[in-house]
C-alpha positions as CSV (number, residue, x, y, z in Angstrom):
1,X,7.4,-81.6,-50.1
2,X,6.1,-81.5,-46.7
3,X,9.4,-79.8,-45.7
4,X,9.4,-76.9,-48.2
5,X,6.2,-76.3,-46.7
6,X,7.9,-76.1,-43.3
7,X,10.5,-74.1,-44.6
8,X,8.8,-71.3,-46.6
9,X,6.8,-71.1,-43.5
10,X,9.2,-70.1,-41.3
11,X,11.1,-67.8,-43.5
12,X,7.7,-65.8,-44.2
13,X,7.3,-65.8,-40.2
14,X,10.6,-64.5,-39.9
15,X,10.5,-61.7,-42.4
16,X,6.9,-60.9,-41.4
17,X,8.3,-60.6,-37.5
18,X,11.1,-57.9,-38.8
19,X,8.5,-56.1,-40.8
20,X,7.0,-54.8,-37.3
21,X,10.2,-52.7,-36.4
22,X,11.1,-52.0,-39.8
23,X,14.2,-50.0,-39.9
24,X,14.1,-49.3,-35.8
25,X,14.5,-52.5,-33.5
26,X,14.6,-52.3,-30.3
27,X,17.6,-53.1,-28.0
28,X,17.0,-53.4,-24.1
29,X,17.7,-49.7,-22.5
30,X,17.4,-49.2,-18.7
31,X,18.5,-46.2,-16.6
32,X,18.2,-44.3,-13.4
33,X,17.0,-41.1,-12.4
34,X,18.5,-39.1,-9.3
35,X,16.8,-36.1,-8.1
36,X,19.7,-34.5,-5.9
37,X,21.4,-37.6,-4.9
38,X,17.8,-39.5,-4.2
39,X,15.6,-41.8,-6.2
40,X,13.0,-40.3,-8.3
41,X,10.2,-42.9,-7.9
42,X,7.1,-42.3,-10.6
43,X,8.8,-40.0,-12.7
44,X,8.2,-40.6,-16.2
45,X,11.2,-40.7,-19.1
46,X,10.8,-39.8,-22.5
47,X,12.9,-40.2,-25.6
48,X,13.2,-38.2,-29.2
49,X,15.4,-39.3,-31.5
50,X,17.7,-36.9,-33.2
51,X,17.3,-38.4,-36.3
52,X,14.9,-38.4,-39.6
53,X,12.9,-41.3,-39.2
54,X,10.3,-40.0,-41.7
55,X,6.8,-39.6,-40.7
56,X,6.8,-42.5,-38.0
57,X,7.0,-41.2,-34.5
58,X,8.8,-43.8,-32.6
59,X,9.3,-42.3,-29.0
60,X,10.7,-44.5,-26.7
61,X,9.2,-43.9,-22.8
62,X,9.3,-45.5,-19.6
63,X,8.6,-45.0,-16.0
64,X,10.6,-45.4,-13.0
65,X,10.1,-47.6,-9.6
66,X,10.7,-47.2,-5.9
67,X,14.4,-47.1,-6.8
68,X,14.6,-44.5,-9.7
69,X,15.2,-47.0,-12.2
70,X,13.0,-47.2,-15.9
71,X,13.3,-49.8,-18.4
72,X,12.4,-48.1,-21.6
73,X,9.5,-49.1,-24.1
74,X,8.7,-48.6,-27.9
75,X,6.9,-51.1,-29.4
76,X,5.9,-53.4,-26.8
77,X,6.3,-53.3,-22.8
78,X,9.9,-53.1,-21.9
79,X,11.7,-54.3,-25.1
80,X,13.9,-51.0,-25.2
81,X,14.7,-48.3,-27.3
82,X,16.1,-48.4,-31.2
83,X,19.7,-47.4,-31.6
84,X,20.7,-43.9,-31.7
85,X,21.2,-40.4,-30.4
86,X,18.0,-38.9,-28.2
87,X,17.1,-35.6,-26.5
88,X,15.3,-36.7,-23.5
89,X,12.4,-35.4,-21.1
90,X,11.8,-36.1,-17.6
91,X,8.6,-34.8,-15.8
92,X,7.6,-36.3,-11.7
93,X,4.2,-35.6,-11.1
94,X,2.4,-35.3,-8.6
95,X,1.1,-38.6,-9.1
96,X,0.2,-41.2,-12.0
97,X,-3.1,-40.9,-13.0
98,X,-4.9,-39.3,-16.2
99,X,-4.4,-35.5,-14.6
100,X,-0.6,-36.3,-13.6
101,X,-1.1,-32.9,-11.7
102,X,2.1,-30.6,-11.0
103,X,5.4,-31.4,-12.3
104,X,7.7,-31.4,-8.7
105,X,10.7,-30.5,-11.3
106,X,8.8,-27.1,-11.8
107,X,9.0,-28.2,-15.8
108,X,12.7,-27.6,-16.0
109,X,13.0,-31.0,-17.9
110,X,9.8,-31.3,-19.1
111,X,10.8,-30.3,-22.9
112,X,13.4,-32.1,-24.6
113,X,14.6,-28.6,-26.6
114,X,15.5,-27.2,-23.5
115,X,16.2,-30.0,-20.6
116,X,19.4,-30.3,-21.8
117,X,19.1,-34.0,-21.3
118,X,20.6,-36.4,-24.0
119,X,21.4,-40.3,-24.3
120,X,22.8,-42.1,-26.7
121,X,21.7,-46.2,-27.5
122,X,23.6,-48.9,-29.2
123,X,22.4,-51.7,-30.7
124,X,22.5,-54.6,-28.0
125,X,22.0,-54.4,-24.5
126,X,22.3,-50.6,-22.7
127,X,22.6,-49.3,-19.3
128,X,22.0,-45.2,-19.7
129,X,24.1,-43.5,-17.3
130,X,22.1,-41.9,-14.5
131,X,20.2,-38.8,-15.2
132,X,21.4,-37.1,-11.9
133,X,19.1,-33.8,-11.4
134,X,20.1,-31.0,-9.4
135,X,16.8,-29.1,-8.7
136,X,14.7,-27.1,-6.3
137,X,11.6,-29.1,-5.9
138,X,8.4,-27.9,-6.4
139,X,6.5,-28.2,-2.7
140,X,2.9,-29.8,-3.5
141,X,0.3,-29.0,-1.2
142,X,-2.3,-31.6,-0.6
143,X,-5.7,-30.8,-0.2
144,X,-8.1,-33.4,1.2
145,X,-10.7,-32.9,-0.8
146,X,-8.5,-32.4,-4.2
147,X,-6.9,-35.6,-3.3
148,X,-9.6,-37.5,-2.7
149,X,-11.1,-36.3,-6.6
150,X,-7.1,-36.7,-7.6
151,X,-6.0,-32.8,-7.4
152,X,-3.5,-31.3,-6.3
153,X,-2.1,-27.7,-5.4
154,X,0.8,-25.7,-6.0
């Protein structure tokens, strides 16, 4: 008896546990943005899937480190992005707070209808290939008093 117990237990963990993603797991999904041949470090990636999903917005996001690289999230921190095809935005502002400030791509990727960005995720374990940019940065200027409130200027 004690082992029925034990067994309906796990099986209603184990359904409950697939409930959370429904339809959409997540499969690990890591990249690398290049901003003409360089690292971007602290830009910020965004994902929108193709799709119909229905009235859930699942938009897988990430940001990337000192080398350009992201690991994306959906659900929880770093567990990826759910399989399919995506129109993608990239922004690098001026830094990472609330006001993120100027984008230093001048906005050219900023909107996934026209940053002609795209990515495509299986289900298992995915490596985008780079998103190599070819832009004329935006130059920032830094004011010492905007900086020290967290402003910048164009």
């Amino acid at each position: 008896m004690r082992r029925l117990w034990v067994l309906a237990l796990c099986l209603c963990l184990v359904s409950c546990s697939n409930k959370k993603y429904g339809d959409h797991p997540p499969y690990p999904t890591s990249g690398q943005v290049l901003v003409n041949g360089q690292p971007a470090k602290e830009a910020r990636v965004v994902l929108y899937h193709l799709g119909n999903w229905g009235e859930r917005s699942i938009v897988p996001q990430g940001w990337t480190d000192e080398e350009g690289r992201f690991i994306l999230s959906t659900y929880d921190v770093n567990d990826g992005a759910p399989a399919g095809d995506y129109q993608v935005e990239i922004i690098w502002p001026a830094y990472r707070r609330k006001d993120m400030g100027p984008d230093k791509l001048g906005e050219k990727f900023a909107k996934r209808e026209t940053s002609g960005l795209k990515a495509h995720v299986e289900p298992g374990m995915n490596e985008l290939p780079p998103f190599e940019l070819k832009v004329k940065l935006v130059d920032i200027k830094v004011d010492a008093k905007a900086e020290k409130k967290g402003k910048r200027q164009r």
